[in-house]
C-alpha positions, -999 to +999 in steps of 0.1 A: -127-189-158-156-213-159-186-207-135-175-229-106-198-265-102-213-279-076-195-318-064-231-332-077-225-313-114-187-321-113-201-363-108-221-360-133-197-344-157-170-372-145-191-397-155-192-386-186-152-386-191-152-349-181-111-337-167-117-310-141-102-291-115-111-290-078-101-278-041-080-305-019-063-297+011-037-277+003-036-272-033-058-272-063-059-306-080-072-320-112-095-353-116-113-376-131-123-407-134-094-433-128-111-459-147-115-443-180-082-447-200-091-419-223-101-397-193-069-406-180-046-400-205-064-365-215-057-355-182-020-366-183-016-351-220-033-313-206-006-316-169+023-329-195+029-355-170+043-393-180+020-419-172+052-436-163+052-414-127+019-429-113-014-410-101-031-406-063-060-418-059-085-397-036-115-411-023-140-396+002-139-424+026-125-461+029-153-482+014-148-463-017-114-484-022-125-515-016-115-542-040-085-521-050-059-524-023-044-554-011-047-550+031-036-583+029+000-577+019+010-557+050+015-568+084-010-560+106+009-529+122+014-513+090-021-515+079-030-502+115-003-471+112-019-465+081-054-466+087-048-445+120-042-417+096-073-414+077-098-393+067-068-368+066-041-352+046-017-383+043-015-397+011+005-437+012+013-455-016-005-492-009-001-527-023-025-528-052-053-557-065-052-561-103-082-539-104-063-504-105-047-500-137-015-495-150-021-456-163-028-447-128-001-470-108+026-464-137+057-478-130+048-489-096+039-514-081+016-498-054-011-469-058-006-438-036-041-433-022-057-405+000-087-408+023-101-370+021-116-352+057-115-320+028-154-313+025-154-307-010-136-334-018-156-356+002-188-341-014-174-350-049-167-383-039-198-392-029-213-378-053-196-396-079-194-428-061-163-441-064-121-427-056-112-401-083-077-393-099-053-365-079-023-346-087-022-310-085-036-286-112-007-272-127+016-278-154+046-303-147+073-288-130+056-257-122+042-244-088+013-263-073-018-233-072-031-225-038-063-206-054-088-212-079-081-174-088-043-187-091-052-211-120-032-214-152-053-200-181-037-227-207-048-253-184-083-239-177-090-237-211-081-276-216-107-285-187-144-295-184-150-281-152-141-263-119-159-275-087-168-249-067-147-244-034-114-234-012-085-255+001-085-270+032-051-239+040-027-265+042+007-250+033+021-275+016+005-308-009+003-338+014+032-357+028+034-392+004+047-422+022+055-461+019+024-484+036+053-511+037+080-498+054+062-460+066+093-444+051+083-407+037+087-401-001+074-368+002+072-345+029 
């Protein structure tokens, strides 16, 4: 297993198209940067995910989204109900600006974004400056990992990096749910 990085070394390996694996709240996760394409699509290739299915979006705190959702599409409630919910582990897929790109909305036409409390994450977020790519560091169709100690070999192997850190002990990956109507899509 790689000697585990700090959220500064992870940035800076990020910004240099890095794929890497790091602690969220309840599982371990894999990111990187959402606006590199080849990044992107590395990261997709190494899960075995279609781009087709969409990526979350986790970003350390709300300015760090600005410019890419579209507050202005939902009613006032619903952008209330769903700012009332961050920093935390509630993950909402949001009207999106033209700004987010297609490899990480897919086949939607929304972005499911997170706004972390999780320290690490928060750390790498600021570090890096900006909302990095989410979905949980495993293989498609396989168990989400709870651990770092739990993580695939054949995945580790295909990464640039582990950030150093635990999971926020959430039992289960956060619930994913629809800014426009609130309806959940995942519990």
């Amino acid at each position: 297993m790689p000697t585990p990085a700090t959220p500064t070394e992870s940035a800076i390996a990020l910004r240099q198209g890095a794929v890497i694996a790091y602690p969220t709240e309840a599982v371990w996760g894999l990111g990187c940067d959402p606006f590199d394409e080849s990044a992107v699509m590395r990261l997709l290739a190494i899960k075995q995910r279609p781009v087709e299915k969409g990526l979350i979006l986790i970003a350390g705190s709300l300015d760090q989204t600005d410019g890419l959702l579209d507050w202005q599409a939902l009613p006032p409630p619903r952008r209330e109900a769903v700012l009332a919910t961050w920093p935390g582990p509630n993950t909402w897929i949001v009207p999106t600006t033209a700004r987010v790109p297609r490899w990480i909305t897919g086949a939607h036409d929304g972005v499911a974004v997170r706004i972390s409390a999780h320290p690490t994450v928060v750390a790498l977020c600021a570090a890096f400056g900006a909302p990095l790519v989410s979905t949980s560091a495993n293989l498609s169709g396989e168990p989400p990992v709870h651990a770092r100690e739990a993580l695939d070999p054949r995945l580790l192997v295909q990464l640039d990096g582990v950030t150093a850190g635990e999971t926020g002990g959430l039992a289960s990956p956060t619930t994913i749910r629809d800014a426009r109507s609130g309806a959940q899509l995942r519990a």
